[in-house]
C-alpha positions as CSV (number, residue, x, y, z in Angstrom):
1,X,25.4,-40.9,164.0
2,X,28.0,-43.6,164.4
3,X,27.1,-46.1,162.0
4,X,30.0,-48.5,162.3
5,X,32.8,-49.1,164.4
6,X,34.4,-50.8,161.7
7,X,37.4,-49.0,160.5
8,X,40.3,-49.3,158.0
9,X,42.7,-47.1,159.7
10,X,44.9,-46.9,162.4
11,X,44.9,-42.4,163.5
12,X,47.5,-42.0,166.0
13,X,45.2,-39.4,167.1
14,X,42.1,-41.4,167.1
15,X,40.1,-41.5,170.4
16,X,37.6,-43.7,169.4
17,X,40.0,-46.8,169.0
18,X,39.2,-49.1,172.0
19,X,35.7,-49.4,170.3
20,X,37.1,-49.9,167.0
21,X,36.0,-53.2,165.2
22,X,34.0,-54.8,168.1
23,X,30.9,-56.1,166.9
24,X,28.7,-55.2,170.5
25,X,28.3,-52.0,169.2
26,X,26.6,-51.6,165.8
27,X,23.4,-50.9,164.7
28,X,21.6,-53.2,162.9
29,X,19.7,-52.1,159.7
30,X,16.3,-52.6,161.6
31,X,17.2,-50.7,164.8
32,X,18.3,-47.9,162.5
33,X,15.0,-48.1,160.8
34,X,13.3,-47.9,164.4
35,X,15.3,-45.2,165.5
36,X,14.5,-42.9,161.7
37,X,10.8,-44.0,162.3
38,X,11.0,-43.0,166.2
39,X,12.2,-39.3,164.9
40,X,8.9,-37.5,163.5
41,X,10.1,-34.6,162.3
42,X,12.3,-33.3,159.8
43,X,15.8,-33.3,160.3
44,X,18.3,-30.0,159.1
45,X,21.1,-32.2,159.0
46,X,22.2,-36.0,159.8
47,X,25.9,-36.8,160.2
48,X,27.2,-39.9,159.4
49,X,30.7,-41.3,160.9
50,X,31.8,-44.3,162.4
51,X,34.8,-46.0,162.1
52,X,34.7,-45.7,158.2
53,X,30.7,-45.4,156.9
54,X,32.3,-46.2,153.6
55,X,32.6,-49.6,154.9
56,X,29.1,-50.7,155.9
57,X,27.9,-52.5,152.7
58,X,24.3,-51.0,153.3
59,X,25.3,-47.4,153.9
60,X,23.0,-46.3,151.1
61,X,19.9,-47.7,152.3
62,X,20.9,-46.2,156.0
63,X,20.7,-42.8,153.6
64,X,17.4,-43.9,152.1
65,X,15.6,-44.5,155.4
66,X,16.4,-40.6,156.9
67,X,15.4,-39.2,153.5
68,X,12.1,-41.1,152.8
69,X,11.0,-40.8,157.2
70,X,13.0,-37.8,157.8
71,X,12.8,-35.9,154.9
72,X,16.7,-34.8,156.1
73,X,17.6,-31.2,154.3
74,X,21.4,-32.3,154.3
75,X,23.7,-35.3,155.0
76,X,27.0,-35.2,156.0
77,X,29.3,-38.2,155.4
78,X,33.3,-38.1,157.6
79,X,35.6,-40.4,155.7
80,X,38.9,-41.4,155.4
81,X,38.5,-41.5,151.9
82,X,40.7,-45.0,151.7
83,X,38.2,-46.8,149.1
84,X,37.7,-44.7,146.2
85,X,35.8,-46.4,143.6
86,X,33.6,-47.7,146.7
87,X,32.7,-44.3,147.7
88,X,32.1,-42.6,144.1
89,X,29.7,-45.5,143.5
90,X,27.8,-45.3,146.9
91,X,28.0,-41.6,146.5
92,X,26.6,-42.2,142.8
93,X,23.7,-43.7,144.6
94,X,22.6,-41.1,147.7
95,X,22.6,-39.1,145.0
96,X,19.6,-40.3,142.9
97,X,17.9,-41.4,146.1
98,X,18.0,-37.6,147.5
99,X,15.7,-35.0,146.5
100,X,16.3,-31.8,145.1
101,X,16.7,-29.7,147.8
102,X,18.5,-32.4,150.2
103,X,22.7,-31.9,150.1
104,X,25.1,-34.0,150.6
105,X,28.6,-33.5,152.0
106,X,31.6,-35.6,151.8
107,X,34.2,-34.5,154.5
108,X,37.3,-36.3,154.0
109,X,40.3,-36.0,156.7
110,X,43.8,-35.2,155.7
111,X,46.3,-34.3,158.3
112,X,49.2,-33.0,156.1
113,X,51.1,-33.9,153.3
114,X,52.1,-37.6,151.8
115,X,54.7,-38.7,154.8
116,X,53.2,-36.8,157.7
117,X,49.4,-37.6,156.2
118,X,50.2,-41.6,156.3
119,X,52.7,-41.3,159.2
120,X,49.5,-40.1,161.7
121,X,46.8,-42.0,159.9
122,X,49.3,-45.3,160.6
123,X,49.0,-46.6,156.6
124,X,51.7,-46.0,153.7
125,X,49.7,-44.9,150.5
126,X,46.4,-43.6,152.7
127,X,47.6,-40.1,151.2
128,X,47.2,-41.0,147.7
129,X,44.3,-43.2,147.7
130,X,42.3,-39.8,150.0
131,X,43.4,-37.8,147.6
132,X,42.1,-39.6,144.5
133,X,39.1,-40.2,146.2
134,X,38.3,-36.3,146.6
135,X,39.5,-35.9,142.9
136,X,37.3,-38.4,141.7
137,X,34.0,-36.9,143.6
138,X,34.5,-33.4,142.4
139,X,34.0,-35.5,138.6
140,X,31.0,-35.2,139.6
141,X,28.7,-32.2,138.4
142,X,25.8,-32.2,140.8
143,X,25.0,-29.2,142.8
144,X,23.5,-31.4,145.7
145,X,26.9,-33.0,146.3
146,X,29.7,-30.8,148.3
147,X,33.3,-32.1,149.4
148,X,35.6,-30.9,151.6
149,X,38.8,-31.4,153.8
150,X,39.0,-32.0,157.9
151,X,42.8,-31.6,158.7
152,X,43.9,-31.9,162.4
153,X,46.4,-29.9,163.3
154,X,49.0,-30.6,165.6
155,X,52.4,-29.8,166.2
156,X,54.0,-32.9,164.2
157,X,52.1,-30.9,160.9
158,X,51.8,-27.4,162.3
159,X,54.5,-25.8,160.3
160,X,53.0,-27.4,157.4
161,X,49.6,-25.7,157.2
162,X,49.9,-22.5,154.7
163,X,51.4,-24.8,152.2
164,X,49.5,-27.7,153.0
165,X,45.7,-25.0,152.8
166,X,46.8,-23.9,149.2
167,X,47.3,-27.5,148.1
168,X,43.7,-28.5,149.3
169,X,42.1,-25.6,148.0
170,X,44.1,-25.4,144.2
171,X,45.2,-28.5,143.6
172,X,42.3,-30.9,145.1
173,X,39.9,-27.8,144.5
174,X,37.7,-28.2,147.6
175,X,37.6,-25.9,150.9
176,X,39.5,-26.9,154.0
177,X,38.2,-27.2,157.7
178,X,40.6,-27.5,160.9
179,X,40.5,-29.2,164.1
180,X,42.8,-28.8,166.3
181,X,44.4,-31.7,168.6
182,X,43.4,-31.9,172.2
183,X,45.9,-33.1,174.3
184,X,45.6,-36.9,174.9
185,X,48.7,-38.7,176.8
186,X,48.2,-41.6,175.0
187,X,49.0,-40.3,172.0
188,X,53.1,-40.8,170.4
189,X,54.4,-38.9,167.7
190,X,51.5,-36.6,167.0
């Protein structure tokens, strides 16, 4: 579910981009509640992406509506990760709205390490600020809550990857997932 198409990155990689940050196409709060209320039944799993969810300032009570009409079993949250206090306390909060046997996942991408990871994500420092992010949610000790890492690969970070897999899974703790790159012409340097 795209709830935004706001977005505080520039992916070289991205093919979402010529719908980034124009207003005709998000959902307001009440046509989100319509569309939870049209849904009768229980959902397995709802996954939230946009642009950056993290950025839509009423992202939790998006959350509340699938829980309380939904009941939803688990949500999954893609993020850049690129506002870390933001998205502990907004995480902080889908927590104590969800009930105990609803999950949440955080998914957060990182395409490679510091230089390449900023290089294809198009913002010096994105790197650091993902990875503190992911650090800062495994803090928190709640079985509901599991995080994780999307990396694409391609052939600018290919070489990368066996070095790049240990890092995410010792030194962030957290399981890595891959996508691979489709070819797109448009896209330079990835």
């Amino acid at each position: 579910f795209f709830i935004t198409t706001k977005c505080n990155s520039k992916c070289k990689h991205c093919f979402y981009w010529k719908e980034v940050d124009n207003p005709r196409n998000a959902h307001s709060i009440e046509d989100i509640e319509k569309l939870s209320k049209s849904l009768k039944e229980q959902l397995d799993l709802l996954g939230i992406t946009g642009g950056e969810p993290f950025i839509r300032k009423d992202l939790v009570e998006i959350v509340r509506l699938f829980v309380q009409n939904n009941r939803v079993k688990r949500i999954h949250i893609a993020t850049n990760g690129l506002l870390p206090d933001l998205t502990v306390r907004k995480t902080q909060e889908m927590l104590t709205i969800l009930g105990q046997k609803t999950r949440l996942t955080m998914q957060f991408s990182i395409d490679g390490f510091e230089e390449k990871h900023d290089e294809v994500r198009g913002m010096k420092g994105s790197f650091q600020k993902t990875c503190e992010t992911v650090k800062k949610l495994n803090e928190i000790q709640d079985k509901r809550l599991a995080v994780s890492v999307a990396t694409v690969v391609h052939r600018g970070n290919f070489s990368q990857m066996k070095k790049f897999k240990d890092f995410i899974n010792h030194e962030l703790g957290v399981p890595m997932k891959v996508n691979v790159l489709r070819k797109v012409e448009s896209v330079k340097g990835v």
